[in-house]
C-alpha positions in Angstrom: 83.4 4.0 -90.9 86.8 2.6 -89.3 88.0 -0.2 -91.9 88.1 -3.9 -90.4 91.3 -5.1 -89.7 91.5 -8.4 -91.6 92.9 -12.0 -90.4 93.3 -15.4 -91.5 90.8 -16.6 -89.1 88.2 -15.1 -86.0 88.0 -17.3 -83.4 84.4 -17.0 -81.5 84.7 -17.9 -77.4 87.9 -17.8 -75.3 87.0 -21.3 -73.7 88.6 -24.2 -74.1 88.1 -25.1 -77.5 88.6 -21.8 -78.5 92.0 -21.0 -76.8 93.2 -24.4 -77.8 92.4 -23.9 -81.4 94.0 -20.0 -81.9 96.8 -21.3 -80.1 97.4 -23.7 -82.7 96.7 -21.9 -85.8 98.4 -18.9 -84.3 101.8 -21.1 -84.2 101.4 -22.3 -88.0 102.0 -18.7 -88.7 98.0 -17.4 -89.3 97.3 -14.1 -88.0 94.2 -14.8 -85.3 91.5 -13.1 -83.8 90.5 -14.7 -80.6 86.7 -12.6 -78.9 85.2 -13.4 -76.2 82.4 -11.2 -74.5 83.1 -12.2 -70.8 85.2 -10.6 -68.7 87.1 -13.2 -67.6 88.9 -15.9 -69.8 87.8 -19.5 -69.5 85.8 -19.5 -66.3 84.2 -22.9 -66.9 87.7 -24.5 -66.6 88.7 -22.4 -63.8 86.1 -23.9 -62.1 85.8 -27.5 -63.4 86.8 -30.5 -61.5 86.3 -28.7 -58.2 88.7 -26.2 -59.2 91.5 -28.6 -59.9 90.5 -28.9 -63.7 89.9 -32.6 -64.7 91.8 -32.4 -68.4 91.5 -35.2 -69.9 90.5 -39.6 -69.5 93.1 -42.1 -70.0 90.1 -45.0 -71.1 89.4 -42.8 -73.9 89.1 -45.1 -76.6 88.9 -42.6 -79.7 87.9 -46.3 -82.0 84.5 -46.2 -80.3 83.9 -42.6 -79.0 80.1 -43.5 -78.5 80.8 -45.3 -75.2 81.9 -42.5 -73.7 79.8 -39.5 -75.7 76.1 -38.7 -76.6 74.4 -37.5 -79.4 72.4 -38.1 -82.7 76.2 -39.7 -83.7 78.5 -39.6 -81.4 80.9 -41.4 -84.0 81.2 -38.2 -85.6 84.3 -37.3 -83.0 86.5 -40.7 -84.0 88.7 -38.9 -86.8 89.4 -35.5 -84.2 89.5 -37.7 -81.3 92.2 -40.4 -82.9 94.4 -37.4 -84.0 94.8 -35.8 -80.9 94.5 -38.2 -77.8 94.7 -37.8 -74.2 98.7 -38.6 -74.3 98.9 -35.5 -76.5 97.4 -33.2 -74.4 99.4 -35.0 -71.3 102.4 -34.2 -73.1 101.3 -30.4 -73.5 100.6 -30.1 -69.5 104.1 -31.9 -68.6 105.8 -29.2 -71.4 104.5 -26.7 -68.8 105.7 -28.3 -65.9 101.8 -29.1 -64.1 102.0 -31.7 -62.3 98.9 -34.0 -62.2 97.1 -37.1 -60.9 94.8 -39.5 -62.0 91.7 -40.4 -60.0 89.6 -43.2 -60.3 88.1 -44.2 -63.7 91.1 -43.2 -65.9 90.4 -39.2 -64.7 92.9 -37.2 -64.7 93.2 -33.3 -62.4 95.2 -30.6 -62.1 97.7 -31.2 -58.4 97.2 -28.0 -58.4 94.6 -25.4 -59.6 92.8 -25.4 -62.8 94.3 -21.9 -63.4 97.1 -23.7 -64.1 95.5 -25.4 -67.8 94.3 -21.2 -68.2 97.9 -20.3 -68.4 99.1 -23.1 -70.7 96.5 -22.4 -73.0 97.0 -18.7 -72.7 101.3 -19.2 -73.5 100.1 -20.6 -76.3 98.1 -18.3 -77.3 101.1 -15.9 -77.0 103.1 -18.4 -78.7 101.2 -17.9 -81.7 101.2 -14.1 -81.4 97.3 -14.7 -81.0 95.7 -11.6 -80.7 93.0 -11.3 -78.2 90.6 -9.0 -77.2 88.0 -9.7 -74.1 85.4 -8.6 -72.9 84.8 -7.8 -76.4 80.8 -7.4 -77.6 79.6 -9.0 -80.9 77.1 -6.8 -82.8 76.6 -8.7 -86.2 78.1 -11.7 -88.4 77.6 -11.5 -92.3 79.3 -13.0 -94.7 80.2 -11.3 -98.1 80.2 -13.8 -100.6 81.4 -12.0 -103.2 84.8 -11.9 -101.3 84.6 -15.2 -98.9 85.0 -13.3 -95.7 83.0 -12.7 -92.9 82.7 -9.4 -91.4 82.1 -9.2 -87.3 81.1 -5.6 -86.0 82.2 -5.7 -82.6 82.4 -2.9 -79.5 86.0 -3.0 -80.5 85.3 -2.0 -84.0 85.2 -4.1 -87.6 86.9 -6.9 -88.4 86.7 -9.6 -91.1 88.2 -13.2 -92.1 87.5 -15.8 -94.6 87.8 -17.9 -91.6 85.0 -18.0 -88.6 85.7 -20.4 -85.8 82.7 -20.6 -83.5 83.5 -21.6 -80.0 81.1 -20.0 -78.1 80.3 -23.0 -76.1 76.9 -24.3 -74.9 73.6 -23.1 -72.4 75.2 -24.8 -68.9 76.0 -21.9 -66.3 74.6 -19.2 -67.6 76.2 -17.2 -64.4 80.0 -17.5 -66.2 78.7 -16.1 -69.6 77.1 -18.9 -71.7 75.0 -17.8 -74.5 73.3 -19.0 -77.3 75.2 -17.1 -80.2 76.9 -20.3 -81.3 73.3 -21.6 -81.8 71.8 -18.4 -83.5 75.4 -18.4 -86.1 74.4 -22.0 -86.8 70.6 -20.9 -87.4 71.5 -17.6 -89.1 73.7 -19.7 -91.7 71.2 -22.7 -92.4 72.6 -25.2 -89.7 70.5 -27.3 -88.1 70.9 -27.8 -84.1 69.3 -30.6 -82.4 67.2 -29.8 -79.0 69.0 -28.8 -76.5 68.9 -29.4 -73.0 70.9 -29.5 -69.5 73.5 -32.5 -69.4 75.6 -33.3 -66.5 72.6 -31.9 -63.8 71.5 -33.3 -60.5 67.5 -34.1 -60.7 64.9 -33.2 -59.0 61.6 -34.4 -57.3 58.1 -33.2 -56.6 58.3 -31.9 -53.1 55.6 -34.7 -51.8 57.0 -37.0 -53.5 60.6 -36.1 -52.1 59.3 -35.3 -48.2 60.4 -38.3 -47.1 63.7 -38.1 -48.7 64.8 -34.6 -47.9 66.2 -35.1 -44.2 68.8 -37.2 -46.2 70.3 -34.5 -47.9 74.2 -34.6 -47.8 73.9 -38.6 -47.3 76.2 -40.0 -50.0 76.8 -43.8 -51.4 77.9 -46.0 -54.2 75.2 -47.4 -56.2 74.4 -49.2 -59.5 72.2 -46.3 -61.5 70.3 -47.3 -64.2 67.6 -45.8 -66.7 66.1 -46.9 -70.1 64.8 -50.2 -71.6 66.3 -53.3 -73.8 69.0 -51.6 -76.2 68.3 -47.7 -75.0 69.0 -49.1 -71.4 72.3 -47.1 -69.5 73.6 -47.8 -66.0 76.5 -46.5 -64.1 78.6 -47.5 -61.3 79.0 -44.4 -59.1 78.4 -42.2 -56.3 74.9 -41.1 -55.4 74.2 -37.9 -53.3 70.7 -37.3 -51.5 70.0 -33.0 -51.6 67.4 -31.4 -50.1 65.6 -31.0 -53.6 66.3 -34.6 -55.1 69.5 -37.0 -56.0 73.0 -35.3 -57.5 76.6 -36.7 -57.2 78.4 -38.2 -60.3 76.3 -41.4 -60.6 72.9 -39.3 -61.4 75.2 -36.8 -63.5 75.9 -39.5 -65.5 72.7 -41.1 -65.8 71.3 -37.6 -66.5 72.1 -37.1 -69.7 70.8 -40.8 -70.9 67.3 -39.5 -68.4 64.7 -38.2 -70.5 61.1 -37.0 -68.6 58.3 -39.5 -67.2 61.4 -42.2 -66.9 62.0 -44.0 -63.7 64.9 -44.4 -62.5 66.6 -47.9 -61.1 69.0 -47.6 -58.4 70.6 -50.6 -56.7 71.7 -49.0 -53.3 73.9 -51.9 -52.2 75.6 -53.1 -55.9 77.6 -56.9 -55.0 75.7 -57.2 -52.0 72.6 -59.8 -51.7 71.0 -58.2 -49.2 68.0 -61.1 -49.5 70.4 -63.6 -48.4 72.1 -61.1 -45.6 69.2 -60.4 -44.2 67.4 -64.1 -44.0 70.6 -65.4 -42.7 71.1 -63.2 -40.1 67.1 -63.7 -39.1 68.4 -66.8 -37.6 71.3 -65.6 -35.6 70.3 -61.7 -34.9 68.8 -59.7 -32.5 69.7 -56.7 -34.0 67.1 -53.9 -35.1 66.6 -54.1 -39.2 68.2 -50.6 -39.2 70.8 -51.1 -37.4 71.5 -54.2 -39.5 71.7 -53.0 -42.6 73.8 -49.8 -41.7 76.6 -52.6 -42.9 76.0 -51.9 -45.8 74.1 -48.8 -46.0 75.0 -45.2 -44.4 72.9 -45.3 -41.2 70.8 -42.6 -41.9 69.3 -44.1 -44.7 69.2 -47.4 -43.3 66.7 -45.8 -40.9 65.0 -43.7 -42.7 64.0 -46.4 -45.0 62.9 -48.8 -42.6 61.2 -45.5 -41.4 58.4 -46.1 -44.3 57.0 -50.0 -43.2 56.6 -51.2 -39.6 57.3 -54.3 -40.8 61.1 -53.3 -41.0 61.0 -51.5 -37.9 61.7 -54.0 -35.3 64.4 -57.0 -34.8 65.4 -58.8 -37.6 64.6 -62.4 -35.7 61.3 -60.8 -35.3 60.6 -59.7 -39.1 58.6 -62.2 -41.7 60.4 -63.5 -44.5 58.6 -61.8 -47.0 58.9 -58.3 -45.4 62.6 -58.9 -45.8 62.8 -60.3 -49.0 60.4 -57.2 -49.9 62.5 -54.5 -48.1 65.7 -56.6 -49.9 64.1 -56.4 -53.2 63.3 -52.2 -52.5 66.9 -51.5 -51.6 67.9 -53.6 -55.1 65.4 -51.8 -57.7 64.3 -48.3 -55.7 62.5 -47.2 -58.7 61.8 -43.4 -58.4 61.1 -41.1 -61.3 62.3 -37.5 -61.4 60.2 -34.5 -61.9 62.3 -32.7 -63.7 66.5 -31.0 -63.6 68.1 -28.7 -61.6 68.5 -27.0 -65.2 71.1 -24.7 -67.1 72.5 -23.2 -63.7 73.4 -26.1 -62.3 74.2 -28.1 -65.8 78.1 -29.0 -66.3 77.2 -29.1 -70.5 74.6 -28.8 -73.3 73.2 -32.2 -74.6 72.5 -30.8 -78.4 73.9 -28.6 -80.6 74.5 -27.7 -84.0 74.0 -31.0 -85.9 76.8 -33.3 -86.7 75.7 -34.1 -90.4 75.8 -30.2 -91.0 80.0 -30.5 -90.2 82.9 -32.3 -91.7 84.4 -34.4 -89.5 87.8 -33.9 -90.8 88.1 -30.3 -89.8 84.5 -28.8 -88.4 84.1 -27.2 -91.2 79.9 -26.5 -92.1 78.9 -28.0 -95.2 77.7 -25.8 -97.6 78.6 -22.5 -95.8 83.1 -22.7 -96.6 85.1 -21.2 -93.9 83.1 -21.3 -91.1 83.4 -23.9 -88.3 82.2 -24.9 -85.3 84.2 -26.5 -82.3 83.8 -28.1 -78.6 80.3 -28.0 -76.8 78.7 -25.9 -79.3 78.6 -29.1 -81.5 76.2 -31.9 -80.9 78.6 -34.3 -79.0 78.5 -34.6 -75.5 80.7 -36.4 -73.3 80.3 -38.4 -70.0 81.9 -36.5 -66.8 84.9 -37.3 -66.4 87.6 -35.2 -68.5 85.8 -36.2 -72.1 84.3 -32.8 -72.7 87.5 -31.0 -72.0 89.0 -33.9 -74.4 86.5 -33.2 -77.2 87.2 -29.3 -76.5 91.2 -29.7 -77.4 90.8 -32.7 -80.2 88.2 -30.8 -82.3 89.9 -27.7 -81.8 92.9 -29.2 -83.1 91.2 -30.2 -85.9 89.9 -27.3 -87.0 93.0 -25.5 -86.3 95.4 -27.3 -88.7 92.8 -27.1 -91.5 92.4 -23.2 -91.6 94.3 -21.5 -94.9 96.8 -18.9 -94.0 95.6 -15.7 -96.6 96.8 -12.8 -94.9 
């Protein structure tokens, strides 16, 4: 049998997290191993922010990471977060000479492609004489303990570390290579991981329940989203998007990963408008057609397709009874609608879940109990709002493993 080559440290998944944290440790002098069994390198950036790569959020605020990220405790990302902030990784991208812009809500993109994060990542790499073999198959992980290494038997032959870096990422598009090994390492080495299930995902609807919704696929608006009760209660002040199969755009991605099943949702479709008022006032000076009214403040189409669903709505507004427009105003304010289900892992942008938090050190990712192993980025139970926090999470955790990994060879 061909003898492993040995390293300092094997890093598992040539995504983000993973590229960003060989890079590192690579230029503090550690000899890396960076596999990746795709055959393309970081396909989930490549095609992130509509191919223009949103990096990183500017509102970050790493003193209270669980406004902006989800899981069993979210807090666990404040020490990696508040050591490498979205300034550092700004500084990194102007180093290379991308320029960027920053959208609404502190987001910030790529002017140009996303390919253009894949290259900086990958110069580093090469900066830190990482070496890096993909597509590259992963047979078995075992850990001698009598040595403290861990021994990977890969299509490309042995290797072994006393360093494992798992950054295999989460479940979300399974079409670009995700996997579950991450899961199965933390399993196979007595890590919990919390349930998992699609985050970032456009819902869906029974198809009767949905019929009358479906011809307003492509319709898009800004709403108030909300879901939850008392303290557990989240809302969101986005973009909704009508599909044929149920309600997308970045106001139900939000809102999606707060969503659990048999919960309604609350959407105000006209947020700073009091459409009560609007609509009584103009009863006294209007001849116009309910629809046609409230396509003011509504996209036409659903203006009448909503009036569509009560006769009472579907004649002039001097016409109408109070109550049938206080009751179509009220609607429009609360439409409460509960989902059937997700759109699921092919059309999820991350995992909510992963391998427990209280199983990691927060300082470095290192698993408690099981010394030089680690797990980094979405793999890990902490899940952030769209938006550029995931890729954020991705680079500060990385970098907090990476500076923490002995140099032995």
């Amino acid at each position: 049998m061909t003898a492993a080559q040995r390293y300092d440290a094997i890093v598992l998944g040539a995504g983000a997290a993973g590229l960003m944290c060989a890079a590192v440790a690579g230029q503090r002098g550690l000899r890396v191993l960076l596999l990746d069994h795709a055959a393309r390198v970081a396909e989930k950036i490549r095609i992130s922010g509509g191919g223009r790569c949103n990096f990183t959020n500017r509102l970050l605020d790493a003193r209270a990471p669980q406004q902006h990220y989800v899981g069993t405790n979210p807090r666990f990302a404040r020490s990696a977060l508040a050591r490498y902030t979205p300034q550092d990784f700004i500084v990194l991208v102007e180093r290379h000479g991308i320029a960027w812009h920053e959208k609404h809500k502190g987001q910030l993109f790529c002017d140009g492609s996303a390919q253009a994060i894949i290259d900086l990542l990958l110069a580093e790499c090469a900066r830190g004489r990482v070496e890096h073999l993909q597509p590259c198959q992963i047979r078995k992980v075992s850990f001698d303990a009598a040595h403290g290494s861990y021994l990977l038997d890969t299509e490309r032959g042995p290797a072994e570390a006393p360093s494992l870096v798992v950054a295999t990422g989460g479940l979300s598009i399974p079409k670009i290579g995700a996997t579950d090994l991450g899961h199965r390492l933390a399993r196979q080495f007595g890590l919990p991981v919390t349930a998992l299930r699609p985050g970032l995902v456009p819902l869906t609807f029974d198809a009767q329940q949905w019929a009358s919704y479906a011809q307003l696929a492509g319709v898009s608006l800004p709403v108030r989203i909300a879901c939850g009760e008392k303290k557990q209660r989240m809302a969101f002040d986005e973009d909704l998007l009508f599909t044929h199969r149920g309600l997308s755009g970045p106001a139900v991605l939000q809102i999606s990963s707060y969503w659990h099943a048999g919960q309604a949702l609350h959407i105000d479709l006209a947020p700073g408008v009091d459409l009560a008022q609007e609509l009584l006032q103009a009863k006294a000076q209007s001849k116009k057609h309910i629809a046609n009214l409230l396509a003011q403040w509504l996209p036409a189409r659903l203006a009448d397709a909503w009036c569509a669903q009560e006769p009472a709505w579907q004649r002039p507004v001097n016409e109408a009874s109070d109550k049938a427009l206080l009751q179509l105003a009220a609607q429009l304010a609360d439409w409460r609608i509960t989902p059937s289900g997700t759109e699921g892992w092919r059309k999820a942008e991350v995992t909510l879940g992963g391998v427990d938090v209280q199983a990691l050190q927060q300082q470095d990712m290192q698993a408690r109990g099981q010394p030089g192993l680690y797990f980094i980025g979405e793999v890990v139970d902490v899940t952030g709002w769209l938006g550029g926090y995931n890729f954020q999470w991705a680079w500060a955790s990385a970098l907090a493993c990476a500076q923490a990994l002995p140099k032995t060879v």
